[in-house]
C-alpha positions as CSV (number, residue, x, y, z in Angstrom):
1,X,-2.6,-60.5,-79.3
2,X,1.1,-61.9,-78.6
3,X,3.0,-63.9,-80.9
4,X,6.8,-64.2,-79.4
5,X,7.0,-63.8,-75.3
6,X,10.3,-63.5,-74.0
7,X,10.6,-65.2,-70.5
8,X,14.3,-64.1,-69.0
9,X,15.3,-66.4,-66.3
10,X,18.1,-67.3,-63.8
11,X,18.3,-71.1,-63.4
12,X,20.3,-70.4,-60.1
13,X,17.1,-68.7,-58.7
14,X,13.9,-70.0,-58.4
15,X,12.8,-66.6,-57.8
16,X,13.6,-65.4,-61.4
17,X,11.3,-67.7,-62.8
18,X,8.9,-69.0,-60.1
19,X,6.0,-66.8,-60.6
20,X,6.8,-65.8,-64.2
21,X,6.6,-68.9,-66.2
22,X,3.0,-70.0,-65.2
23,X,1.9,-66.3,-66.7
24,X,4.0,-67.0,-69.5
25,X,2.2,-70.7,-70.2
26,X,-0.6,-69.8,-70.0
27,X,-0.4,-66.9,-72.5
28,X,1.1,-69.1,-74.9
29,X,-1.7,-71.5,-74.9
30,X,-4.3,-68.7,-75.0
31,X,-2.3,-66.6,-77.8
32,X,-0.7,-69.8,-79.2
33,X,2.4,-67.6,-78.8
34,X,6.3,-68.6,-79.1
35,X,8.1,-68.8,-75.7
36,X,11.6,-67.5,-75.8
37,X,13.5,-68.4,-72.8
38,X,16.6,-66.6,-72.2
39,X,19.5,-67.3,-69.9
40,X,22.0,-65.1,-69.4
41,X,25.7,-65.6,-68.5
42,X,27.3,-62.3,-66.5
43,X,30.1,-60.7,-67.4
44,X,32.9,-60.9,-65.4
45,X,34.3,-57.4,-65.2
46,X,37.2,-55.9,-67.0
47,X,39.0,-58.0,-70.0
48,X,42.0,-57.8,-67.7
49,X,40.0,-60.5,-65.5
50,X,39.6,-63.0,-68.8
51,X,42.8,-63.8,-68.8
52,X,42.7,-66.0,-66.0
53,X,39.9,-68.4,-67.3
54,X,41.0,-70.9,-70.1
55,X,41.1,-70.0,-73.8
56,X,37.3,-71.3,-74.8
57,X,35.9,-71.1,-71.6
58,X,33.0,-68.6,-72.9
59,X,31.9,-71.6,-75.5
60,X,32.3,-74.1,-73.3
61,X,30.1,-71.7,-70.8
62,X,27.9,-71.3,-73.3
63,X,27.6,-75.0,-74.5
64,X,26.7,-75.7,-70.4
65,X,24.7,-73.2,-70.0
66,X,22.1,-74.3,-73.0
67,X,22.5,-77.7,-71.7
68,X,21.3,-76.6,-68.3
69,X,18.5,-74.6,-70.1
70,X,17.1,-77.6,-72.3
71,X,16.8,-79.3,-69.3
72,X,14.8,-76.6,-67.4
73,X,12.6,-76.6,-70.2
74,X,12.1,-79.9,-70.7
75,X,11.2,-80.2,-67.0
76,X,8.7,-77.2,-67.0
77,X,7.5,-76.5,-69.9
78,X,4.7,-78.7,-71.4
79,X,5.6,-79.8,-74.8
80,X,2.4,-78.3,-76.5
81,X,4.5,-74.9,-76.0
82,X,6.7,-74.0,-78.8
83,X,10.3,-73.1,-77.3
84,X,13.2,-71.3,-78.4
85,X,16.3,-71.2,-76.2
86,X,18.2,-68.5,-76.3
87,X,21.5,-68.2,-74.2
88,X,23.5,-64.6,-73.8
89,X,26.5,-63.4,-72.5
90,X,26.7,-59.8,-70.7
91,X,24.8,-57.6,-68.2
92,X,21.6,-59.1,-67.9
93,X,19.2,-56.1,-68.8
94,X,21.1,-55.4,-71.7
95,X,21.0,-58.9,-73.0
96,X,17.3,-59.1,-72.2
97,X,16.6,-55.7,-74.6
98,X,18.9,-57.1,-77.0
99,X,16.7,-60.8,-77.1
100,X,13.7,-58.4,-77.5
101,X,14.6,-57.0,-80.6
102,X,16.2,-60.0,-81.8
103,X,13.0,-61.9,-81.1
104,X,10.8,-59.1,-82.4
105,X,8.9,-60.4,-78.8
106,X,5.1,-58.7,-78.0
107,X,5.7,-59.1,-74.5
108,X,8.3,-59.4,-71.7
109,X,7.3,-61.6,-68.4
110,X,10.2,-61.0,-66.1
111,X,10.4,-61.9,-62.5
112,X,11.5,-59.3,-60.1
113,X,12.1,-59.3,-55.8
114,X,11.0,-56.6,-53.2
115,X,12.8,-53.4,-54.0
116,X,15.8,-52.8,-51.8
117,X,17.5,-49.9,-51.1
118,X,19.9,-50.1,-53.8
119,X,17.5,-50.7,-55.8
120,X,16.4,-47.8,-55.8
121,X,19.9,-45.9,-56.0
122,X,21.3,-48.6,-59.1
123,X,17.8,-50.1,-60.2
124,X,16.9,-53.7,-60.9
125,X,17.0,-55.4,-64.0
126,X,13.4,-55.3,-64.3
127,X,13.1,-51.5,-63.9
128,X,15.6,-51.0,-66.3
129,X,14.2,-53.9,-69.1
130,X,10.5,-52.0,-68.2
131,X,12.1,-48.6,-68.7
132,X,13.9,-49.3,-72.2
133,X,12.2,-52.0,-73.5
134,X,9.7,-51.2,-76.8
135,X,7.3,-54.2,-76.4
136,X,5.1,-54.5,-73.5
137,X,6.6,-55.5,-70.3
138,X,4.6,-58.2,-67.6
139,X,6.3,-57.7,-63.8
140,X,5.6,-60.8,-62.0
141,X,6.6,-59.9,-58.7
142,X,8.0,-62.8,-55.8
């Protein structure tokens, strides 16, 4: 039924990932699907802010960041899963729908918190990647 799962995650917060990546495990060994695991780096506002970081800083960002990644993986994934790592730089929901179609991925497992009020005014990164995404998306709530 699912080939490719895409598993976002934030390797700052155990919350992104917590309840997700047991779901998405275990649906790899039943489907014998592909994990993608995406990291995303943020953006740091307007271009008029990049001038104060150093020259290469976004590949050396993104040479740290898919170390840190490789790591997580290596740590909690079991190696019977086959993993791709994938490492983005941008707002996080868009980056998530642009892995999706990237990774032509069946299915989404993405963490998400309690709804807060501004939640509900901005909206999450989950609401958003359930909203626009065109794959199926798993919620595993914390």
């Amino acid at each position: 039924m699912f080939k490719d799962i895409l598993l976002p995650v934030d390797l700052n917060h155990e919350n992104s990932w917590r309840k997700s990546l047991p779901i998405a495990i275990a649906l790899c060994r039943m489907e014998g699907a592909n994990l993608h695991v995406l990291s995303v780096i943020p953006q740091f506002g307007p271009s008029m802010v990049s001038q104060y970081f150093p020259e290469n800083y976004e590949e050396e960002a993104t040479a740290h960041m898919m170390e840190a990644l490789h790591k997580f993986t290596g740590a909690h994934i079991p190696p019977d899963i086959k993993v791709q790592h994938i490492v983005a730089h941008g707002t996080v929901y868009d980056e998530i729908l642009r892995a999706c179609e990237t990774t032509a991925c069946d299915l989404v497992i993405i963490g998400a918190h309690r709804p807060d009020l501004k939640d509900y005014m901005i909206g999450s990164n989950a609401s958003r990647v359930v909203r626009h995404a065109k794959c199926s998306v798993l919620v595993a709530r914390d």
